[in-house]
C-alpha positions in Angstrom: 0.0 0.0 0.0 1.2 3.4 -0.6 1.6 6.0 2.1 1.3 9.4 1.3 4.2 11.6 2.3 1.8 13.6 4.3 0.5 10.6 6.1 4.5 9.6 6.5 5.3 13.4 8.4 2.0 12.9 10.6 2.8 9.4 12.1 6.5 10.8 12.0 5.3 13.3 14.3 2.8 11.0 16.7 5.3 8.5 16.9 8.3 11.0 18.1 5.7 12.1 21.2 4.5 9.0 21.7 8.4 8.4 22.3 8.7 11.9 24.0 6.0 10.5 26.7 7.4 7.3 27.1 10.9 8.3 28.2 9.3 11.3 30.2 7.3 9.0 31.9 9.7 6.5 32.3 12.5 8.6 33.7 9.5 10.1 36.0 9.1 6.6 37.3 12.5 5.7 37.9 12.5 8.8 39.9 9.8 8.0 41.8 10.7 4.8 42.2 14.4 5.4 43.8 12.3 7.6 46.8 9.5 4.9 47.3 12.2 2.7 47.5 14.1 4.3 49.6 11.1 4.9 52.4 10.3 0.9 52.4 14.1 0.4 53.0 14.3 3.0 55.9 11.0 1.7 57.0 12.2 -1.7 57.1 15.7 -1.2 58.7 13.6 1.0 62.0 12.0 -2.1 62.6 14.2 -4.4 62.7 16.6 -2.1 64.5 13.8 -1.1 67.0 12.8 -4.8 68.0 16.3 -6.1 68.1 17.0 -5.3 71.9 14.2 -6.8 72.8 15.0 -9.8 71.5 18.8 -10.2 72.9 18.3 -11.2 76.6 15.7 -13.9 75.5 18.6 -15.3 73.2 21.5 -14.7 75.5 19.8 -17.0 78.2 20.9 -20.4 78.6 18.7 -22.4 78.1 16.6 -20.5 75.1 13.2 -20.4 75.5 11.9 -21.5 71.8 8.6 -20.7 72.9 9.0 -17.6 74.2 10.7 -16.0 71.4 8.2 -17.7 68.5 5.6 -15.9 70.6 7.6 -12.6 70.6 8.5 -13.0 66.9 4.1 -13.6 66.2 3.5 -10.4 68.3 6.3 -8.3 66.3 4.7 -9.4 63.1 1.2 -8.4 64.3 2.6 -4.8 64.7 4.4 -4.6 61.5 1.3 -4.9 58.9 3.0 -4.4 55.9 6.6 -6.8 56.8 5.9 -10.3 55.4 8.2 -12.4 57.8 11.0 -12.2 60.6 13.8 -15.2 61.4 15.6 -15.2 64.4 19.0 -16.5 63.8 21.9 -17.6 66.8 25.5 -16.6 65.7 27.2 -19.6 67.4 31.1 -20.4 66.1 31.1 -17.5 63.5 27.9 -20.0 61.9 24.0 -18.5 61.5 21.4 -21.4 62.9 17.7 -20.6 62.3 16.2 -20.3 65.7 12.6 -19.3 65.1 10.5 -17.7 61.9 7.3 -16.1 61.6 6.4 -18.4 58.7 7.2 -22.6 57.8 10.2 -23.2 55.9 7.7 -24.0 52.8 6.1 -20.7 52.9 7.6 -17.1 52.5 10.9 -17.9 52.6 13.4 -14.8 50.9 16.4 -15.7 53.5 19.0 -16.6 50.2 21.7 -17.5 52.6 22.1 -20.6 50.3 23.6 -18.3 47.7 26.5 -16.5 49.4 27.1 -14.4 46.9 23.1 -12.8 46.6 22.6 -9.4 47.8 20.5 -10.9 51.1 23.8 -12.8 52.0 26.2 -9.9 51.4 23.8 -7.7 53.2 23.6 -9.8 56.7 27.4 -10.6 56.5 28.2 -7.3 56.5 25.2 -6.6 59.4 27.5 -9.2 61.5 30.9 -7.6 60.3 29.7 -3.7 60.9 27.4 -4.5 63.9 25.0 -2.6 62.8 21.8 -2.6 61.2 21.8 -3.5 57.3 19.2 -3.5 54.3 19.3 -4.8 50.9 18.3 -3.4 47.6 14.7 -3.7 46.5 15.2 -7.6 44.4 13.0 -9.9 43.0 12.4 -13.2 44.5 9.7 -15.6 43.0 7.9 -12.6 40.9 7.9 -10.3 43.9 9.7 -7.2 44.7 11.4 -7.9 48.2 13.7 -5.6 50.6 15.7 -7.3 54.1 16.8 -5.9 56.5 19.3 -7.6 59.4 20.2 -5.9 62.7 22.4 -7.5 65.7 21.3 -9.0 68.5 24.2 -8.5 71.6 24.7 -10.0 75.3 25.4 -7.8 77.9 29.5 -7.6 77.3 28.9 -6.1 73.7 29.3 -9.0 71.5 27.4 -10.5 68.4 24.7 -13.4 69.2 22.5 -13.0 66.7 20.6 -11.4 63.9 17.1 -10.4 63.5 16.3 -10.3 60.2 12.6 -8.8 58.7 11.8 -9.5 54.9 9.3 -7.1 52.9 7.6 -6.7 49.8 7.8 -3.8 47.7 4.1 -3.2 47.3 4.5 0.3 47.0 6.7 -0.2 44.3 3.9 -2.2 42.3 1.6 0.1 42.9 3.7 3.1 41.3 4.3 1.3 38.7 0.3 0.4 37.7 -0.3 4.0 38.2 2.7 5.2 36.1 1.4 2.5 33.5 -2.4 4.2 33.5 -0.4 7.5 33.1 1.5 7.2 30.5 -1.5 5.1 28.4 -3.4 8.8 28.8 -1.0 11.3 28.1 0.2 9.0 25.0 -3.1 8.8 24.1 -3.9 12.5 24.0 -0.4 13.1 23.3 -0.7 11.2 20.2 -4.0 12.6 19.1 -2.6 16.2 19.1 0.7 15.1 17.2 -1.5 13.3 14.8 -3.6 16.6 14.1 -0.8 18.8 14.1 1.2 16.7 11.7 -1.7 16.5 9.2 -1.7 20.7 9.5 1.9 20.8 8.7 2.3 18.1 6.5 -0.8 20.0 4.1 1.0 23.1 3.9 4.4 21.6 3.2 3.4 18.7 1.0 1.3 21.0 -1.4 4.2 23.1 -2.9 6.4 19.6 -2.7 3.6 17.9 -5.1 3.9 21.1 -7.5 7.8 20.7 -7.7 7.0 16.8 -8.1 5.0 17.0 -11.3 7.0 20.0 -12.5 9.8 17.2 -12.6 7.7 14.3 -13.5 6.7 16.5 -16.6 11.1 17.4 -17.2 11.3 13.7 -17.5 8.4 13.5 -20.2 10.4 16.5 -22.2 7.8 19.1 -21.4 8.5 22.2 -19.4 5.6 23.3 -16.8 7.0 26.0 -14.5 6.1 25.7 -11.0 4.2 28.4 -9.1 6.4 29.9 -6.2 4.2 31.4 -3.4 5.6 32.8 0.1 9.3 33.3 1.1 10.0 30.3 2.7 12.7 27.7 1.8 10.3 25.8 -0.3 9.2 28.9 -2.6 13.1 29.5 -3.2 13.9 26.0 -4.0 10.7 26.1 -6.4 12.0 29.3 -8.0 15.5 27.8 -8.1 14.1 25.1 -10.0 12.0 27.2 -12.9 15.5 29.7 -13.3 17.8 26.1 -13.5 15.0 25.0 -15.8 15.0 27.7 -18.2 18.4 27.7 -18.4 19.1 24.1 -19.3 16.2 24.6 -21.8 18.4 27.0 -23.6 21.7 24.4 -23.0 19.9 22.0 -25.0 19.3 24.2 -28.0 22.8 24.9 -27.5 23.7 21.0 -27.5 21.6 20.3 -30.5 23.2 22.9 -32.8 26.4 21.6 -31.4 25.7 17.9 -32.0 24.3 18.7 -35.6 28.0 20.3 -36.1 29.3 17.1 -34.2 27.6 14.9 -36.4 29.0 16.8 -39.9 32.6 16.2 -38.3 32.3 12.4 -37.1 30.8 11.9 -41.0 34.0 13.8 -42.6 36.6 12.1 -39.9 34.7 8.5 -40.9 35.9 8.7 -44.5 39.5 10.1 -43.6 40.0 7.3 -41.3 38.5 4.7 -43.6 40.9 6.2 -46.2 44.0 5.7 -44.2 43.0 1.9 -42.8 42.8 1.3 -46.3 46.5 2.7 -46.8 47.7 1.1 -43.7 45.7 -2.4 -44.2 48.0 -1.8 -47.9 51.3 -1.1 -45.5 50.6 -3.8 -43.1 50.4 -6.3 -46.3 53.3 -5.2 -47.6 55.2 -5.7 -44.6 53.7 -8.8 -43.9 55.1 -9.7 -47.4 58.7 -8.7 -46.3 58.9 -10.1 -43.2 57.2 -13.5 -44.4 60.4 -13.2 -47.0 62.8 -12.5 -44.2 61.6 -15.4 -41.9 62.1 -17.6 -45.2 65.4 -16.2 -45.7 66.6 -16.8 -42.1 65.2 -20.9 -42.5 67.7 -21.2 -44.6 70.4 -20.0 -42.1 69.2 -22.2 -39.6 72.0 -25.1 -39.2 70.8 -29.1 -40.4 71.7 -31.8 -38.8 74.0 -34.1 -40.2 75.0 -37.9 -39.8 79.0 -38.6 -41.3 81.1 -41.4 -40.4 82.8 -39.9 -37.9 80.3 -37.6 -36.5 76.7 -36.8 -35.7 74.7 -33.3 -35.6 71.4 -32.8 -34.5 69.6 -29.3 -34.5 66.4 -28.2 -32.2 65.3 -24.3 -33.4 62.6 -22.8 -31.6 62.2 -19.0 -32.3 59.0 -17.0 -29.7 58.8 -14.8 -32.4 58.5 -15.3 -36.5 62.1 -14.0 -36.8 64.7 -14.5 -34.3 67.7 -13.5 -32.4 69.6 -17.1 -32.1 71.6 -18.2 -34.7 73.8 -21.1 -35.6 76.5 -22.8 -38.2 77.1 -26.6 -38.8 80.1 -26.3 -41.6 81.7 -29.2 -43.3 85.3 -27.4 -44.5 87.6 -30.6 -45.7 87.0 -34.3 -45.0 87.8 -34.9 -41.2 87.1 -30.9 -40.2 83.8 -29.7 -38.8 83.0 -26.2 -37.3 80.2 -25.9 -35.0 79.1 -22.3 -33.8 76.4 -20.9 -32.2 75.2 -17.2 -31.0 72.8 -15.3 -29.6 71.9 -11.7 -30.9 70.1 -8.9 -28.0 66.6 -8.5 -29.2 64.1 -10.3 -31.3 62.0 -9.2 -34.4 63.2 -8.3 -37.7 66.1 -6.0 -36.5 67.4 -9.1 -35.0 67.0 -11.1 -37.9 69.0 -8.5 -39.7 71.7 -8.6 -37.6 71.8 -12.6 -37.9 71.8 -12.4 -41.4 74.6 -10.3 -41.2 76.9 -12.2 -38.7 75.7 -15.8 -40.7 77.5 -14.2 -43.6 80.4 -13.1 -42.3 81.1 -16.4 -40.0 80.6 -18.1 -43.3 83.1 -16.2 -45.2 85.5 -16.2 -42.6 84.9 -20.1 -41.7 85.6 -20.7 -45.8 88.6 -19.1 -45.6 89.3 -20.7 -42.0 90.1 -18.1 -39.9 91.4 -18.5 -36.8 88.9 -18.7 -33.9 90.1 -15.8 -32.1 89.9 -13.8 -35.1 86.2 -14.8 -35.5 85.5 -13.0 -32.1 87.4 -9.5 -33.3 85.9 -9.4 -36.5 82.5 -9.6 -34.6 83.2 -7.7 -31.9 84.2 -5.2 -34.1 80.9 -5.3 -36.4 78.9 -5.1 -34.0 80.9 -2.4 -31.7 81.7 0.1 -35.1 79.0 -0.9 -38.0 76.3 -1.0 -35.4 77.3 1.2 -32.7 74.4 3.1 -33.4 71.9 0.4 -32.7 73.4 -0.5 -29.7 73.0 -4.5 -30.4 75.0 -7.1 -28.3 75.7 -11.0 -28.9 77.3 -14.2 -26.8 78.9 -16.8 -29.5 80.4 -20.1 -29.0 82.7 -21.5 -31.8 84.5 -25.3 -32.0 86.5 -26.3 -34.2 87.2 -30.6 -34.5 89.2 -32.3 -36.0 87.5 -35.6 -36.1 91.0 -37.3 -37.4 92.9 -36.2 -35.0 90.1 -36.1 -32.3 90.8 -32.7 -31.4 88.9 -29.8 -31.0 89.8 -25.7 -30.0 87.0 -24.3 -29.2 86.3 -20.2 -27.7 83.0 -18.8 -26.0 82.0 -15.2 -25.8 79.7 -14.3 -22.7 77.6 -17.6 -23.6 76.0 -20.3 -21.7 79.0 -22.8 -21.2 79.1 -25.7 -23.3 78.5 -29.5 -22.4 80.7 -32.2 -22.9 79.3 -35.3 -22.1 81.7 -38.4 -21.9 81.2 -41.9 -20.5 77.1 -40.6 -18.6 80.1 -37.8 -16.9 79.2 -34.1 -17.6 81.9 -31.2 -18.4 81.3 -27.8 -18.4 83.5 -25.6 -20.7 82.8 -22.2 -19.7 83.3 -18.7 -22.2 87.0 -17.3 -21.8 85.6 -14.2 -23.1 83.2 -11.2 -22.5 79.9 -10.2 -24.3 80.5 -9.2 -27.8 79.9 -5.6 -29.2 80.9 -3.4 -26.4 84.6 -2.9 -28.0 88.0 -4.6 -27.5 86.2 -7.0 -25.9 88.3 -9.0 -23.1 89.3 -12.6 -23.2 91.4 -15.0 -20.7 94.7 -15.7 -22.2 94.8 -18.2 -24.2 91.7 -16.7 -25.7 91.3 -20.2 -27.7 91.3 -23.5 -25.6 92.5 -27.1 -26.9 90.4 -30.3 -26.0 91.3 -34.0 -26.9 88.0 -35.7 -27.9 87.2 -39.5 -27.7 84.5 -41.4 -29.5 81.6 -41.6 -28.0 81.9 -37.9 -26.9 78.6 -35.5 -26.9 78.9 -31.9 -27.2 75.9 -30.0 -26.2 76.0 -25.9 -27.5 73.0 -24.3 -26.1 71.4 -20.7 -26.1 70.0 -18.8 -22.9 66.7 -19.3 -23.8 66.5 -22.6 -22.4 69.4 -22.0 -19.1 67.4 -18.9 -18.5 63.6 -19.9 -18.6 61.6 -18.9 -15.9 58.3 -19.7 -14.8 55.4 -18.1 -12.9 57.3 -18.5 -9.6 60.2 -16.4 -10.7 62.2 -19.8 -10.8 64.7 -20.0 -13.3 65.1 -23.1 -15.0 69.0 -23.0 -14.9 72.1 -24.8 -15.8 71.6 -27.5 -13.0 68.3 -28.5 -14.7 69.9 -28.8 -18.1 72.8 -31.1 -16.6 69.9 -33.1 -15.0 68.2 -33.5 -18.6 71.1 -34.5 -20.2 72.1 -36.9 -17.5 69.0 -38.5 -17.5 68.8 -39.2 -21.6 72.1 -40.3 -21.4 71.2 -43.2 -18.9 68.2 -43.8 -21.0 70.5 -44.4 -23.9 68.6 -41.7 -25.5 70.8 -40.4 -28.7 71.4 -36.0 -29.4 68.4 -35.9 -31.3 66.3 -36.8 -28.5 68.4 -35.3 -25.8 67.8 -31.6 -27.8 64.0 -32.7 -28.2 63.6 -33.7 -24.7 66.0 -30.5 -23.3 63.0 -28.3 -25.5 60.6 -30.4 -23.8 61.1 -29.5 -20.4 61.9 -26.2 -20.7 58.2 -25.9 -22.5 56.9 -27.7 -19.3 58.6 -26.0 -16.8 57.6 -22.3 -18.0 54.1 -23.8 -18.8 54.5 -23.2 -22.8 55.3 -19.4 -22.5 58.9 -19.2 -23.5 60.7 -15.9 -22.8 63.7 -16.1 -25.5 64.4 -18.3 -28.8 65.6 -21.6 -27.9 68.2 -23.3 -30.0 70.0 -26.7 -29.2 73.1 -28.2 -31.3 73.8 -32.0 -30.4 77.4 -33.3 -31.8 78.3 -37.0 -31.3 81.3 -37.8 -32.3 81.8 -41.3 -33.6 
């Protein structure tokens, strides 16, 4: 059901009396309430403190006439109208023993002592520690409102003997509280009335200039424009005049906006056919270079190194490039029966200006390797291309040359700045690690000898690798490392696995360790000499 917002400010405003009565008459109660209380706990504490010398010689007699004081407790309750019960109790050994009581044991019976932590407890103990008259709180005991009160009972030399203890109900108490109750029910009630009345006054003359602004904005949302008619100087009447000058003006806005999307429109239309114009002259660029760098990546295939399979010697190749063209390169190059040179290098970088730069290394290893140039003149000439031709570009390499004699089984081999190679010989791993730095940085610097001799035995496996498989990470942030790639090895050797599946399987792992997503080309040369 819907409430109208009138109806919501009028029961807004009965309920906030209704809760203005309440707490006024709540707080008057509680007020009340603490002096009532107060008069049945004085009340209470006279009494017992009144009848408790008469009560001490009868108890400090030996023996104790039972009789006598049950009578004298009956005639004390006869005179008290409104005290419900009083126990006589003997303090004998620092222990209370119930002597006599105004009522059985089944009846009325508000002692507590059971619980020595209750207020009725606390409140004797410290009667008998004090020696003087105490009174409890009002509590509630079985429904009922209940005050105690203990006073001393002492023999003729001063000292403790007993307690007389009277127990009350706090009828009083109930009785403000009824009356508080029928109070509060009136005044609420009239209370409530008036509010109700009053709110329905106010909410009519505040409402009416609300509704106005409501279908002045219900008829904004429809597109139409209804001004709103302002009465009085009161907040309302502003905000209502507010609205018809903020109305006007977004009126005129929006003729504004139009005229400016009409010109908006003309541009987008004009822009459209320049920019369909040049996707047409870049979709003809993009094919283009699409066309050159499919003829690149074919002519780098052709640079890749082949395996071979001689008499004396076996080569197996594993290529993997992340990218169409690479930065890894390598040479397998027969020169005269019995010779082989084996090189391999990595180039900074990936995309076609790395393939260009592999092109031109690949050439000039070739030419050099025909006219066998020494090894350590292969790393000058290079480090010289690529630290004066290219200085520019500011491109780097590792390389790794061998050269065997497969006669003599001998091989001199050099490394710049690249993974170390692998000699694997009877299931034993050797690493032969680069005796000089990265290439391309200028006079580059080598161990002396710069070139290293190696006597080779059949049998013998040389494993050239490049970075992107020592250097593979995964998700982690591990890195795949050298001791990984001895592991490999190790294990396809005991497998009798030959280089072509040691290079497959080495590509393998490092595809399964960094889950497929391979951070740099991978290239693997496998020589087994015979």
């Amino acid at each position: 059901m819907k409430i109208s917002f009138s109806m919501k400010i009028a029961f807004s405003a009965a309920l906030l009396a209704l809760a203005g009565v309440s707490l006024f008459a709540y707080l008057s109660y509680r007020q009340h309430a603490g002096h009532v209380g107060e008069i049945v706990r004085e009340e209470l504490a006279a009494t017992v403190r009144n009848a408790a010398p008469l009560f001490s010689p009868e108890i400090d007699r030996e023996p104790v006439d039972l009789q006598r004081l049950t009578e004298m407790i009956e005639t004390l309750l006869e005179m008290n109208e409104r005290t419900q019960q009083f126990r006589l109790f003997a303090l004998e050994n620092g222990q209370l023993r119930l002597l006599v009581s105004s009522v059985e044991a089944e009846a009325i019976d508000v002692t507590g002592l059971e619980d020595p932590t209750g207020q009725r407890a606390l409140a004797i103990m410290e009667c008998i520690a004090i020696e003087r008259t105490c009174v409890t709180p009002i509590y509630s005991d079985r429904g009922t409102r209940w005050v105690s009160a203990y006073s001393p009972l002492m023999d003729r030399a001063g000292r403790i003997i007993g307690v007389l203890a009277g127990d009350r109900k706090a009828v009083e108490l109930e009785r403000l509280m009824a009356r508080e109750v029928q109070r509060t029910i009136i005044y609420g009630a009239v209370a409530l009335a008036a509010s109700i009345a009053l709110g329905f006054v106010l909410s009519i003359k505040v409402t009416r200039p609300l509704k106005r602004l409501y279908r002045a904005t219900a008829a904004v949302g429809e597109g139409r424009y209804e001004p709103v008619k302002v009465a009085g100087r009161d907040e309302i009447a502003a905000l209502a005049r507010h609205f018809n000058e903020t109305h006007e003006a977004l009126v005129e806005k929006m003729r504004e906006l139009e005229a400016l999307a009409a010109e908006l429109e003309n541009r987008v239309h004009e822009r459209t056919q320049q920019l369909s114009e040049s996707y047409e002259d870049a979709r003809r660029t993009r094919d283009f270079l699409q066309r050159e760098i499919s003829v690149a990546r074919r002519v780098q295939e052709t640079i890749v190194p082949r395996g071979l399979a001689d008499d004396d010697v076996v080569v197996d190749v594993e290529y993997l490039p992340i990218m169409g063209l690479g930065g890894d390169w390598g040479i397998v190059s027969r020169r005269r029966e019995g010779h082989l040179d084996i090189a391999i290098g990595d180039v900074t970088g990936h995309g076609l200006g790395a393939a260009l730069v592999v092109n031109r290394v690949y050439t000039l290893l070739s030419q050099m390797c025909a006219s066998e140039s020494s090894l350590d003149a292969l790393v000058n000439r290079l480090d010289f291309f690529l630290a004066q031709e290219l200085s520019d570009i500011g491109i780097y390499m590792t390389f790794t040359a061998c050269r065997l004699d497969l006669t003599a089984k001998n091989m001199r081999w050099i490394g710049a700045g690249h993974p170390p190679m692998i000699l694997c010989r009877g299931g034993r791993l050797q690493t032969l690690e680069s005796n000089c730095g990265l290439l391309g940085v200028g006079e580059v610097y080598c161990e002396n000898p710069m070139t290293r001799d190696l006597a080779l035995q059949s049998g013998d496996m040389l494993i050239l690798h490049t970075d992107g498989v020592s250097d593979a990470f995964n998700d982690k942030g591990e890195v795949f490392g050298l001791d990984r790639v001895r592991e490999t090895i190790v294990q396809g050797v005991s497998s009798g696995s030959d280089g072509k599946k040691i290079a497959a399987s080495l590509t393998e792992e490092v595809k399964k360790f960094t889950g497929g997503r391979l951070q740099d080309d991978v290239m693997i040369i496998v020589a087994t000499i015979i």
